[in-house]
C-alpha positions as CSV (number, residue, x, y, z in Angstrom):
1,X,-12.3,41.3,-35.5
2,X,-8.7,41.6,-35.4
3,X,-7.5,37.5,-35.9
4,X,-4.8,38.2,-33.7
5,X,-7.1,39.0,-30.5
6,X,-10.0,36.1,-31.9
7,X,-11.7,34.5,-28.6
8,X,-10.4,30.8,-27.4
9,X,-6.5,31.3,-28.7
10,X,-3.4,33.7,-27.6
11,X,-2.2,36.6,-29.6
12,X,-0.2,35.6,-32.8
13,X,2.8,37.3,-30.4
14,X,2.4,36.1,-26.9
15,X,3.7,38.6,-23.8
16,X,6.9,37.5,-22.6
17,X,5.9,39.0,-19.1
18,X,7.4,36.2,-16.7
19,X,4.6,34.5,-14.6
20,X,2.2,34.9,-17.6
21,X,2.2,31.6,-18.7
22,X,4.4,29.7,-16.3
23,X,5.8,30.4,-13.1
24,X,8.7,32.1,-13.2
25,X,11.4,30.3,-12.3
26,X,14.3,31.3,-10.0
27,X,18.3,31.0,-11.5
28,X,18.5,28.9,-8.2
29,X,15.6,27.1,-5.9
30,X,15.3,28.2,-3.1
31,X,16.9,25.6,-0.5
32,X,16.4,26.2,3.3
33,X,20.2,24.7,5.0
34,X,21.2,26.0,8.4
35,X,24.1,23.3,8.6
36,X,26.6,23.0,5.3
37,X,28.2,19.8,4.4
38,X,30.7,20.7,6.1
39,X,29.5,21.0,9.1
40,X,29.4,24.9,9.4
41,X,26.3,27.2,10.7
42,X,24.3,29.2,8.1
43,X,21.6,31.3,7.6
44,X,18.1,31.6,5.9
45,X,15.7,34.6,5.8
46,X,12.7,32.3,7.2
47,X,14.2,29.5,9.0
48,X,16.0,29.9,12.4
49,X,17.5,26.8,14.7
50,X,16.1,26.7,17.7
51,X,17.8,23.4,19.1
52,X,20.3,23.8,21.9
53,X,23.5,21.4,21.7
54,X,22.6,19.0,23.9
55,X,19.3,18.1,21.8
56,X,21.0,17.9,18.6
57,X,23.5,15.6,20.3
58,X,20.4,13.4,21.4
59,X,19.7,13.9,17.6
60,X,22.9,12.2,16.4
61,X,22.6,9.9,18.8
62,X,19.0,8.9,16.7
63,X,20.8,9.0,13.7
64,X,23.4,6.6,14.8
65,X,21.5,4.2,16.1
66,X,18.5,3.9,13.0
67,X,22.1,3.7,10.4
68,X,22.6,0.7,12.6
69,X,19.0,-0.7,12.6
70,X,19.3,0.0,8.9
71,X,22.5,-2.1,7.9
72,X,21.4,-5.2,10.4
73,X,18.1,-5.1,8.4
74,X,20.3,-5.4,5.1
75,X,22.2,-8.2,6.8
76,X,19.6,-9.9,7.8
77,X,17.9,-10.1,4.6
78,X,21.2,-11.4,2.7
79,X,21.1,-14.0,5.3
80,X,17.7,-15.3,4.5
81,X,15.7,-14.0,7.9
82,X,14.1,-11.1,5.9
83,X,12.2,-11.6,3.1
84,X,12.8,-8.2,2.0
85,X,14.4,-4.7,3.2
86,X,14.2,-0.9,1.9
87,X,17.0,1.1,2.6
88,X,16.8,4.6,4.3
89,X,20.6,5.3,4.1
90,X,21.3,8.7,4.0
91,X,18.2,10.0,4.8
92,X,18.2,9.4,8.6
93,X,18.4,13.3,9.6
94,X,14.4,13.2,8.0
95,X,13.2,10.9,10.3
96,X,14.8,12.4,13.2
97,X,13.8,15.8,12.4
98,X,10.5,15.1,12.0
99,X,10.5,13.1,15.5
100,X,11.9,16.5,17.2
101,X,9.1,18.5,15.6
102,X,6.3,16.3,16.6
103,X,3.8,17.2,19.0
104,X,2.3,14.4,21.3
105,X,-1.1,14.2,19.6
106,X,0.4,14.1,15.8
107,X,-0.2,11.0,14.1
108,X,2.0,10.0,11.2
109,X,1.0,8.2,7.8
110,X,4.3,6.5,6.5
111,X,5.4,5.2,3.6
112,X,7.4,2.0,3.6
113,X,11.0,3.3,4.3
114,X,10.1,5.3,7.7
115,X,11.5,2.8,10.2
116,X,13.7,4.8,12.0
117,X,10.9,7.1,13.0
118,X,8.8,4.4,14.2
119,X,11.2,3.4,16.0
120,X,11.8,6.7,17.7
121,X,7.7,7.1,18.5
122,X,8.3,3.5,20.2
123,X,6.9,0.6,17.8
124,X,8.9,-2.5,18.9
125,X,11.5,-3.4,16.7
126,X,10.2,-6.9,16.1
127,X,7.1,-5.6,15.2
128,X,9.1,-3.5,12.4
129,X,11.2,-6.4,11.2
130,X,8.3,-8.8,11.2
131,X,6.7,-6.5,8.2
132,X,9.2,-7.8,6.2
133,X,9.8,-11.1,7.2
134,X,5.7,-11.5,6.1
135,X,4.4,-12.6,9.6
136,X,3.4,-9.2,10.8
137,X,-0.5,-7.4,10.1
138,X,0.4,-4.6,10.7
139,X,-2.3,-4.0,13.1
140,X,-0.7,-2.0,16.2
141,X,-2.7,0.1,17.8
142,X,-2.2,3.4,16.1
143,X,-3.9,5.7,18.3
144,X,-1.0,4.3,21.3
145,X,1.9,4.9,19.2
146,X,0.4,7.6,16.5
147,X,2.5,5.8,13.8
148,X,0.3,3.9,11.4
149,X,0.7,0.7,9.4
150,X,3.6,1.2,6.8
151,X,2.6,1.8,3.4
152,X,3.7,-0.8,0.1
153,X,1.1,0.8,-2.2
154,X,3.5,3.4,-3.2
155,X,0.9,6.6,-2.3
156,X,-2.4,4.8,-1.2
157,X,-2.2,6.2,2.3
158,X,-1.9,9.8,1.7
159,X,-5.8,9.7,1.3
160,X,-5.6,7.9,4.9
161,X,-4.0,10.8,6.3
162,X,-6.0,13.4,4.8
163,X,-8.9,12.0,6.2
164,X,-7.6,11.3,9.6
165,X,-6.8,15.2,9.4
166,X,-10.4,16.0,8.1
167,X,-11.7,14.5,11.4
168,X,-8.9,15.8,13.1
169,X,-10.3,18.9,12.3
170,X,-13.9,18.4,13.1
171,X,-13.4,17.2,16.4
172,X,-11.9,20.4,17.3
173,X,-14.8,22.0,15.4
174,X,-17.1,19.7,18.2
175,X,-15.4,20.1,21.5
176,X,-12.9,23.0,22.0
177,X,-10.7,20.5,24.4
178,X,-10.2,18.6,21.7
179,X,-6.4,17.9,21.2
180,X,-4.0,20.3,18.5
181,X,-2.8,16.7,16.8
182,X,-2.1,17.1,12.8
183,X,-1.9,14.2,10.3
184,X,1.6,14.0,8.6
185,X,1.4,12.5,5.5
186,X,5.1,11.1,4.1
187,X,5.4,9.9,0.8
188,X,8.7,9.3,-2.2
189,X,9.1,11.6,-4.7
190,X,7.9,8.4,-6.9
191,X,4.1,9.0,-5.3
192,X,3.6,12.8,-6.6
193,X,2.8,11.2,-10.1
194,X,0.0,9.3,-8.1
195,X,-3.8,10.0,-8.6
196,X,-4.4,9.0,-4.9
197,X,-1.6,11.6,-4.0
198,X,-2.7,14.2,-6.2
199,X,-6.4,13.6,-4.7
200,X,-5.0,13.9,-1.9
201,X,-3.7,17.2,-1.6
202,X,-6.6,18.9,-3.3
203,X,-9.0,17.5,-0.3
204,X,-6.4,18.7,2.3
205,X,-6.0,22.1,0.2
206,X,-10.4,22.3,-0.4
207,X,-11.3,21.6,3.4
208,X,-7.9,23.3,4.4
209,X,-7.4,20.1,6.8
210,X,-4.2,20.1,9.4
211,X,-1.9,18.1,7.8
212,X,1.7,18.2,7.0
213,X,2.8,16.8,3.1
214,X,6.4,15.5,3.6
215,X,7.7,14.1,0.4
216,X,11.1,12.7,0.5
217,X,12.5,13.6,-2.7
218,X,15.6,11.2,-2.7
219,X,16.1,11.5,-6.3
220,X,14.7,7.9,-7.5
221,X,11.8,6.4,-8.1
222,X,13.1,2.6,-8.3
223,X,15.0,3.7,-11.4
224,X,13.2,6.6,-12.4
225,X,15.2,9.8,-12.1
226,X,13.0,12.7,-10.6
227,X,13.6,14.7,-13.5
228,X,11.8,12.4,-15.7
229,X,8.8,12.8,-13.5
230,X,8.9,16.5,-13.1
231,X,10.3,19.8,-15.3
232,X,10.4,21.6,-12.3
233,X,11.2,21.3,-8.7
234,X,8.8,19.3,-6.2
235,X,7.7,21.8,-4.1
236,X,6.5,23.8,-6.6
237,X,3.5,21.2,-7.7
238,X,1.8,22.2,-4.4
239,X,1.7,25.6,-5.2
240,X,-1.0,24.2,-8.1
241,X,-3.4,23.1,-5.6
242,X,-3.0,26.2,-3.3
243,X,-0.9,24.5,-0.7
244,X,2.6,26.5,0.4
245,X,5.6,24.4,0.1
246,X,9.2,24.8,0.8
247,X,12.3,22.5,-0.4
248,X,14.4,22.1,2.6
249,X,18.4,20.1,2.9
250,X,16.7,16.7,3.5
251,X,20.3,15.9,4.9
252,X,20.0,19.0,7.5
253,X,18.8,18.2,11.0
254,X,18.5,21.1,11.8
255,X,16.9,22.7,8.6
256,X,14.3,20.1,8.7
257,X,13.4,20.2,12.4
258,X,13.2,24.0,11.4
259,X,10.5,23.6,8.7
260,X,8.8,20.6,10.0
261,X,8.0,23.0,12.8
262,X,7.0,26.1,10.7
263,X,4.3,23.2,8.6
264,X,3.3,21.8,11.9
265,X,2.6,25.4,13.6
266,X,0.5,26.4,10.9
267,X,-1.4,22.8,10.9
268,X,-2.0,23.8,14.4
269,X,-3.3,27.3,14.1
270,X,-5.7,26.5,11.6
271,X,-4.1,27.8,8.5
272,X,-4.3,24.3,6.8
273,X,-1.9,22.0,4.7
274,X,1.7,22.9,3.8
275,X,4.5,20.6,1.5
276,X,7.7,20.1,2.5
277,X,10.2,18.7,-0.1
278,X,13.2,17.3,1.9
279,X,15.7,17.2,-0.7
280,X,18.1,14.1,-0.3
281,X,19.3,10.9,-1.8
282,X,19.3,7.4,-1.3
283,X,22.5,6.3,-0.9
284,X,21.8,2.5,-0.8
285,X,19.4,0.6,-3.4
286,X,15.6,0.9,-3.5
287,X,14.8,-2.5,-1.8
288,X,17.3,-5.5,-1.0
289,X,16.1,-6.9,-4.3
290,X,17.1,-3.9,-6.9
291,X,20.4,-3.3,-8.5
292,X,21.4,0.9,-8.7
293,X,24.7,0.2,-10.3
294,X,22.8,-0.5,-13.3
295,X,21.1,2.5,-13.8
296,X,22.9,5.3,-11.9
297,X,27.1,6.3,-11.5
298,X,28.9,6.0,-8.8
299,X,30.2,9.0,-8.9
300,X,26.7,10.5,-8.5
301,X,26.6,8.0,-5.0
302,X,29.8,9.9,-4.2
303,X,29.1,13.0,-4.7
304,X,26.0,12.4,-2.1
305,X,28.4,10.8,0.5
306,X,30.3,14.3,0.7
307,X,26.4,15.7,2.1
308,X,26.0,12.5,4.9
309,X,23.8,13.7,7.6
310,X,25.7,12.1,10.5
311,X,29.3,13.6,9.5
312,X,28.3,17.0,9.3
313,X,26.4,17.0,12.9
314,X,29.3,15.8,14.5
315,X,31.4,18.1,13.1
316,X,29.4,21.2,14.2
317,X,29.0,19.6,17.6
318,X,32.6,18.8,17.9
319,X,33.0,22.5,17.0
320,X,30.6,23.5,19.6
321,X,32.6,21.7,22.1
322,X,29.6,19.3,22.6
323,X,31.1,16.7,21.4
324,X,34.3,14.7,21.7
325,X,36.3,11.5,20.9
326,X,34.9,9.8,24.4
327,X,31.3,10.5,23.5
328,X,31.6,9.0,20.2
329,X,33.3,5.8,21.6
330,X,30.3,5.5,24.2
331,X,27.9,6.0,21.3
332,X,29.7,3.1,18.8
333,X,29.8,0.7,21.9
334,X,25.5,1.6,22.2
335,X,25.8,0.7,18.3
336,X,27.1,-2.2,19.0
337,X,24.8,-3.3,21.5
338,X,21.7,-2.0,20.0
339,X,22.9,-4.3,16.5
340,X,22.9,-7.2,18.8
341,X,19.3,-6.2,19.9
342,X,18.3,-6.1,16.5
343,X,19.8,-9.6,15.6
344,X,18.2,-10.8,18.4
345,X,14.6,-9.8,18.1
346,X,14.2,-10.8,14.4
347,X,13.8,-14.4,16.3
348,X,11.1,-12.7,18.5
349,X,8.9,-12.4,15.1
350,X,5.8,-14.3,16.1
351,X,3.7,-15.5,13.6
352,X,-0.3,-14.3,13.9
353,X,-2.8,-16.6,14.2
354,X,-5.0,-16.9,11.2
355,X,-8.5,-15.4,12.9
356,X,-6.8,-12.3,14.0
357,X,-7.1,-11.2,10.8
358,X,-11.4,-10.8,11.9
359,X,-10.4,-8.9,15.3
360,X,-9.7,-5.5,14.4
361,X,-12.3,-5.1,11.4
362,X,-14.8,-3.1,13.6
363,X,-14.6,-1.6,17.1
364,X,-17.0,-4.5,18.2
365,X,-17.8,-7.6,16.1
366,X,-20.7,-7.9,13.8
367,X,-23.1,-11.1,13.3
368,X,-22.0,-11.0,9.8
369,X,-18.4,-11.2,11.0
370,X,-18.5,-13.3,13.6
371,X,-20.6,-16.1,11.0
372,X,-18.1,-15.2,8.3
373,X,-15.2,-16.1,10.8
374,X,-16.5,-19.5,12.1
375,X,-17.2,-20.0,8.4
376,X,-13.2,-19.4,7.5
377,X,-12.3,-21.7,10.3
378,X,-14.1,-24.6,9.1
379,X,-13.0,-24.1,5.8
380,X,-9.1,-24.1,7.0
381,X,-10.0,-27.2,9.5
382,X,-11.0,-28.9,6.7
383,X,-7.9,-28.5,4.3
């Protein structure tokens, strides 16, 4: 035999066909934007807008108001009433293009930097601040609000979601008047070097189970660069487990609305999981207690500011004539007031009492529980 065709290696000369041994790789990936930086329309092959004016003035209206939440909760953390905050500047027009896309039977499987959209799907905002001030379980009811507990184990609760899709799925499979809902699943692009993440996807891909992958690549991990985690682009690690994946202009409104809606549709119809990558950057540091001057430039920060979210959909808007000088006065005066809110309910934070933490274990209590619980009680009586 031939050494050069011997069983269990290549050829002594390899093909070069591209795609043999590696994907082949575009000069450019493939990004879907319908709105520039500057604030002008564009196009994509795929992706379409389908919001009218009006809603994506509601839109910036969002945005405004969760940049607002966002630098009280930095505030109040310098002053001592938080314990701890995480950022999401920059990366509002996620949040709020995912909130447009949802249907009303979609539940949602955060991370720990997804306030703003729990703040749109109506979790109080005490009950948001209290996370971080350490007095809050976590415990509302998920299945009223459809947004569940934030997540601090960077990836943990992507398993979560899969399974809440899994039976999701099965219920329809039971009673065809089930509800439509789909589990979406958002995680940093940090988590993708997870084994609960990477688990995760190959049970959504293997039972083909409606949910939605949204991983906000905003370009650090802590201090991590992406690059370091990954040689090529985010999306494309989905395509491993058989899940199709696009990378969409995390700082597009309407781009994201647009492929939060094509991932959610197909959830829907039975054609199982899809990965969005929603391409962005976090312009402020990780937490309240990390330093990014010491390990990226500014001029990289910059260059990121030139791509805000907010800028760019007022300046189509203005362009549209949906938009003007009065409405944007009207809007920073709701700021204003809803800053005031903010500062206000972070005194609202009510600490839980110690046997709560027994209520919510099961549906309906257990003799083991209810003798562990009196057994606890004693035990703290005592001290």
């Amino acid at each position: 035999m031939n050494t050069a065709m011997s069983i269990g290696r290549p050829t002594d000369r390899p093909s070069a066909q591209p795609g043999r041994f590696q994907p082949q790789q575009p000069v450019e990936t493939p990004l879907v934007q319908l709105l520039r930086p500057d604030g002008t329309l564009t196009s994509d092959p795929d992706f379409a807008p389908t919001l009218s004016a009006g809603q994506v003035a509601e839109m910036l209206r969002d945005m405004t108001l969760i940049r607002r939440f966002d630098t009280e909760g930095t505030a109040l953390q310098r002053k001592g009433q938080l314990s701890l905050w995480a950022p999401l500047l920059g990366q509002e027009a996620i949040q709020v293009g995912v909130h447009a896309a949802l249907g009303q039977h979609d539940h949602v499987f955060p991370s720990h930097r997804e306030h703003g959209l729990a703040m749109l799907m109506g979790l109080p905002v005490e009950r948001l601040l209290g996370i971080f001030t350490g007095q809050e379980t976590g415990d509302w009811d998920a299945d009223e609000v459809r947004f569940h507990h934030l997540n601090m184990v960077i990836g943990g609760h992507t398993l979560h979601g899969v399974g809440y899709a899994m039976a999701q799925q099965r219920d329809r499979q039971a009673d065809a008047a089930a509800d439509d809902g789909v589990s979406l699943i958002i995680h940093g692009d940090g988590a993708i070097s997870e084994g609960d993440v990477n688990e995760a996807y190959i049970f959504a891909a293997a039972y083909q189970a409606p949910a939605v992958f949204l991983c906000v690549n905003n370009q650090w991990a802590i201090s991590e660069p992406v690059e370091r985690q990954s040689i090529v682009p985010l999306y494309q690690r989905a395509w491993g487990f058989g899940i199709p994946s696009v990378r969409v202009d995390g700082n597009d409104v309407l781009a994201v609305h647009a492929a939060m809606q094509w991932a959610l549709d197909r959830a829907r119809n039975g054609e199982g999981p899809s990965f969005i990558e929603a391409f962005t950057y976090r312009v402020g540091a990780h937490t309240t207690s990390d330093d990014p001057t010491k390990y990226r430039s500014k001029e990289e920060t910059a260059d990121w500011q030139i791509k805000d979210p907010l800028s760019r959909t007022e300046t189509w808007l203005r362009s549209e004539g949906a938009w003007d000088d009065a409405q944007q006065a009207h809007l920073d005066q709701e700021a204003e007031a809803f800053g005031a809110q903010v500062r206000s309910a972070v005194n609202n934070v009510t600490t839980p009492r110690f046997e709560e933490i027994f209520d919510r274990v099961y549906a309906e209590p257990t003799p083991d529980l209810i003798a562990q619980r009196a057994q606890v009680l004693r035990e703290v009586a005592a001290l």
